[in-house]
C-alpha positions in Angstrom: -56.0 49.1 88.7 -57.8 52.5 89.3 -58.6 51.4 92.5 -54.9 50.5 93.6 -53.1 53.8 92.4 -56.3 55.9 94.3 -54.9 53.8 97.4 -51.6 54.8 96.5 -52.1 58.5 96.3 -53.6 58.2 99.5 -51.1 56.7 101.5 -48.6 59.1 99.8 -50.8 62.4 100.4 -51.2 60.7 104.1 -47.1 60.0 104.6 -46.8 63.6 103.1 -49.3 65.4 105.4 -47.9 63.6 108.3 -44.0 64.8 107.6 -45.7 68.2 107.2 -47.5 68.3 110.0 -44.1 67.0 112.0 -42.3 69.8 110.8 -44.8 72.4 111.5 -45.4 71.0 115.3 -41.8 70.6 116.1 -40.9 74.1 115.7 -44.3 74.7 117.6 -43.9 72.8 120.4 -40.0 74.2 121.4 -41.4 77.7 121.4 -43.8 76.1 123.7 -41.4 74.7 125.6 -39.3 77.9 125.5 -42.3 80.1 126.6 -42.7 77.7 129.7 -39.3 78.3 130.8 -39.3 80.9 133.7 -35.8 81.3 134.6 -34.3 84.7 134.6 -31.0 85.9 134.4 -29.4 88.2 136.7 -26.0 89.4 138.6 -24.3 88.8 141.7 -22.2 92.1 142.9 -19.2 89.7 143.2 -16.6 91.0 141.1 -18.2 92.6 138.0 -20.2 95.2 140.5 -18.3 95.1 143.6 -16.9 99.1 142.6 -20.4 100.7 141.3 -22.0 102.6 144.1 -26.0 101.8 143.9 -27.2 104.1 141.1 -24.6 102.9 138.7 -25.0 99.6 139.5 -28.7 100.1 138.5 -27.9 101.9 135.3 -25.7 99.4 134.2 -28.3 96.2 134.7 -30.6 98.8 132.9 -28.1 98.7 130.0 -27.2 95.3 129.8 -30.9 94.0 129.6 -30.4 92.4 133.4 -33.3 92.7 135.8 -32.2 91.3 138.6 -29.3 91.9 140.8 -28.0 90.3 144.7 -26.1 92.8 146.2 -23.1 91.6 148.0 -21.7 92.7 151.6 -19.2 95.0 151.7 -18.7 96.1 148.2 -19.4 99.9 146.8 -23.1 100.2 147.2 -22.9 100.1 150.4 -26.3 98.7 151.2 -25.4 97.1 154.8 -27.1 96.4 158.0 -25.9 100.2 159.5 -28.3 101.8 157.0 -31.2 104.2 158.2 -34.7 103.4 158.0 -34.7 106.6 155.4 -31.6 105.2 153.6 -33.2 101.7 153.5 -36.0 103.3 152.0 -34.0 105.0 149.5 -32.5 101.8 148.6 -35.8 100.3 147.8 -37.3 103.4 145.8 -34.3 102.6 143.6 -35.3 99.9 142.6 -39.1 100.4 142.2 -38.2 103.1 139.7 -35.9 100.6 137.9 -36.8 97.8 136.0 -34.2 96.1 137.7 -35.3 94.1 140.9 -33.5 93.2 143.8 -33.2 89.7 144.3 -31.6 89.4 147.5 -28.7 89.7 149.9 -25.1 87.5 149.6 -23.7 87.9 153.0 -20.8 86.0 154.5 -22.7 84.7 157.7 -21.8 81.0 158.2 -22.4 78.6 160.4 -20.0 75.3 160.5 -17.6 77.7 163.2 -16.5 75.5 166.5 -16.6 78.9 169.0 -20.1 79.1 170.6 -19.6 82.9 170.3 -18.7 82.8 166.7 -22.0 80.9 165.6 -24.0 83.2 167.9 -23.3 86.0 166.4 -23.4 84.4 163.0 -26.6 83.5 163.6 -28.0 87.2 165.0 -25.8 88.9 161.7 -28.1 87.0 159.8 -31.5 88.3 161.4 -29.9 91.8 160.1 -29.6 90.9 157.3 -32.9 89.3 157.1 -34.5 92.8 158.3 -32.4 95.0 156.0 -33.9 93.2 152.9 -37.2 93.7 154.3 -36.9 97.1 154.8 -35.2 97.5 150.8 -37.3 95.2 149.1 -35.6 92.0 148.7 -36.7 89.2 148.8 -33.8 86.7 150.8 -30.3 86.3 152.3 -28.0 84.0 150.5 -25.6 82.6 153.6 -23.5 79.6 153.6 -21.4 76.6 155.2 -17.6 77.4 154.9 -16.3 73.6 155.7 -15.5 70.9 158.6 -13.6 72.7 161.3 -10.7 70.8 162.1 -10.5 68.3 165.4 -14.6 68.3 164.8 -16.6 65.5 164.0 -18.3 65.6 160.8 -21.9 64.6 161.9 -21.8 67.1 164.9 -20.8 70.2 162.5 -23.4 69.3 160.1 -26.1 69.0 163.0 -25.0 72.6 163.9 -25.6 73.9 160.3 -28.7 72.2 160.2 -30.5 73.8 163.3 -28.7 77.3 162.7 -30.4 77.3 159.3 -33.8 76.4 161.0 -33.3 79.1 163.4 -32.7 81.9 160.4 -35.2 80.1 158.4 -37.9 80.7 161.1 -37.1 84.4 161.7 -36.6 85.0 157.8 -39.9 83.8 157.2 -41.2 85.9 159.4 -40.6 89.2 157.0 -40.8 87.3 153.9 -37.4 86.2 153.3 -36.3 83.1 151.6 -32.5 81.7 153.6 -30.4 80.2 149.9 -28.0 78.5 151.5 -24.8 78.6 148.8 -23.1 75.1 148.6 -20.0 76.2 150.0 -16.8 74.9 151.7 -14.3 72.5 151.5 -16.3 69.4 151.8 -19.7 70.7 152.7 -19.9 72.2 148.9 -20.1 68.0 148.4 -23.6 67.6 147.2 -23.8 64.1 149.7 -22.5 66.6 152.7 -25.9 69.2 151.9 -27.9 66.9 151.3 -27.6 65.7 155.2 -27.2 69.2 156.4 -30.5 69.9 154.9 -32.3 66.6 156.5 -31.4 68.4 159.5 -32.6 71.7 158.5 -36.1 70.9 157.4 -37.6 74.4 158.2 -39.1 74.9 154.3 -38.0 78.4 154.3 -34.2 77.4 154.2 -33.8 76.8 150.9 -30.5 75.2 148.1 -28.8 78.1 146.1 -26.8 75.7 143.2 -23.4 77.3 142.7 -22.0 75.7 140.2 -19.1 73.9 141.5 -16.7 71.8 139.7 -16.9 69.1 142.4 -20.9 69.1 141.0 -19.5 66.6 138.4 -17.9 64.7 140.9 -19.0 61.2 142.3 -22.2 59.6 140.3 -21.9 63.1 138.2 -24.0 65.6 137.8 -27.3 64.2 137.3 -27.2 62.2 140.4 -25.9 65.6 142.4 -28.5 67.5 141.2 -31.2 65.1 142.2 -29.7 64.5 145.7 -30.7 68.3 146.2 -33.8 69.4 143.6 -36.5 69.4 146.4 -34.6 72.2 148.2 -34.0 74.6 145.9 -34.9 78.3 146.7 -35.0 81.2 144.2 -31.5 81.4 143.4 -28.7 79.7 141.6 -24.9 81.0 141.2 -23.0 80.3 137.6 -19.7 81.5 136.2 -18.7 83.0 132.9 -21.3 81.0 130.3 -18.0 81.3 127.9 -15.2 79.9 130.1 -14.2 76.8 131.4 -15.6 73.4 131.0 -18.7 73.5 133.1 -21.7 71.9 130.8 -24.1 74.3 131.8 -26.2 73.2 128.8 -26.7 70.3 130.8 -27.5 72.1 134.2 -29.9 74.3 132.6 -31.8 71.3 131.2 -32.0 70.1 134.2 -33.5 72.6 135.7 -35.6 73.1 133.0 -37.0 69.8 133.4 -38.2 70.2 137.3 -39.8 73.7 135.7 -37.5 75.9 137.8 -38.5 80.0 137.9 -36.2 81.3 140.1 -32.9 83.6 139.1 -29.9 82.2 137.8 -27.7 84.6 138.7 -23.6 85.6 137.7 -21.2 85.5 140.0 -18.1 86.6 137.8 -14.1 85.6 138.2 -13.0 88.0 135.8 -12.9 91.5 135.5 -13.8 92.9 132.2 -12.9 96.4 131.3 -16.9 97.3 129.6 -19.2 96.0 132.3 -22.0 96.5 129.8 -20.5 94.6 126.9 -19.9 91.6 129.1 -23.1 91.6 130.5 -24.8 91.8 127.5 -22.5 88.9 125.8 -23.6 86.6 128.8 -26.8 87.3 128.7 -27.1 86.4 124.9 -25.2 83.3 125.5 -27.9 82.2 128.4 -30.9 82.9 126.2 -29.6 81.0 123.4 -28.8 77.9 125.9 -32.5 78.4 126.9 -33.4 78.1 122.8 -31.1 75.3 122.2 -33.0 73.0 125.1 
């Protein structure tokens, strides 16, 4: 009789120390989890900075808790190809006295244009580009497809993508920049359409930059998408408002979270808030706590 309640207090103290022990490690293991998660958050220019000259710009990532920042062409900061080697080197000063890096360049250079001329000078806007981060500290050029030109085949337009990115890619490498080529463009933002542009471009310094499009969830959905594309990713990724719309970025972020992604994921606004800093700050919050929650 002894004997059996001894077992019995045993295999409760056991079931006990188990359930304990589950509770203690779960709680364990997600800050585990959370502490492996490298992706940072960070700004695109386009539309919440697109009026701060440079040193505001700065100041207000400083402010919001946002360290990293891709400066788009042609908005207030002026940071642009026509810069001086001492203005370039101004730029970058900036942002070595900032805790705020710069993360790249968003130009408008395309490629899928049907004039010759057009694509040519696409291409060599790009090299700029490429030397103007150099020369300020970045790190890449974000560039994109901008669709099928009309009376054009398909195939032959995404060919010509394809081998203008491996052109850029080989001279970006050259001064350590990354091409993020932004899925862009009525039909070649289709995740099917990049993923053959990019069996064409197979120069590993071009390079995916996600952006977040509703036609993502299009198709076989966004699982499927994503994996038609994870190989290629380069250090950026474009999102909207964490707030607004319907976009499950919970689910995106997982995702990327499960190929162990470090790279920048990065706002590109639609609105236009009146405090900057607020808004910043109130997307900011609401990524970290999607990184918590995975």
């Amino acid at each position: 009789m002894n004997q059996n309640l001894h077992r019995r207090d045993f295999v409760k103290n056991t079931l006990i120390t188990g359930c304990l022990a589950s509770v203690l490690a779960d709680p364990v293991k997600a800050q585990a989890k959370r502490n492996s998660l490298h992706m940072q958050f960070g700004l695109v220019t386009y539309l919440w900075g697109k009026d701060m000259k440079l040193a505001d710009l700065i100041e207000t990532c400083e402010a919001s808790g946002i360290h990293g920042v891709e400066l788009r062409t042609e908005h207030a900061h002026g940071v642009e190809p026509i810069l001086t080697a001492s203005a370039r080197n101004e730029v970058k000063k900036r942002f070595a006295d900032s805790p705020v890096e710069l993360v790249g360049y968003g130009s408008n250079a395309q490629y899928h244009e049907n004039d010759p001329t057009k694509l040519r000078q696409n291409i060599e806007l790009t090299k700029r580009y490429i030397e103007l981060m150099h020369d300020c500290g970045g790190t890449g050029v974000k560039v994109k497809p901008n669709g099928i030109p009309s009376g054009v085949s398909k195939q032959k337009t995404i060919e010509q993508i394809g081998k203008s990115l491996n052109e850029v890619a080989e001279y970006g490498e050259g001064y350590g920049q990354q091409i993020r080529v932004e899925v862009h463009g009525k039909e070649t933002s289709e995740l099917p359409v990049m993923r053959e542009i990019f069996q064409i471009a197979d120069h590993p310094n071009a390079t995916i930059c996600w952006n977040s499009n509703d036609i993502d969830l299009t198709g076989q959905g966004l699982e499927q998408n994503f994996a038609m594309v994870k190989d290629r990713f380069g250090s950026t990724v474009h999102i909207r408002e964490l707030n607004q719309g319907n976009y499950p970025y919970d689910k995106l972020f997982k995702l990327f979270a499960d190929i162990q992604y470090d790279g920048w994921i990065l706002l590109e606004a639609r609105t236009n808030p009146a405090d900057k800093i607020q808004a910043l700050i109130e997307q900011r919050e609401r990524f970290e706590q999607m990184l918590n929650a995975i």
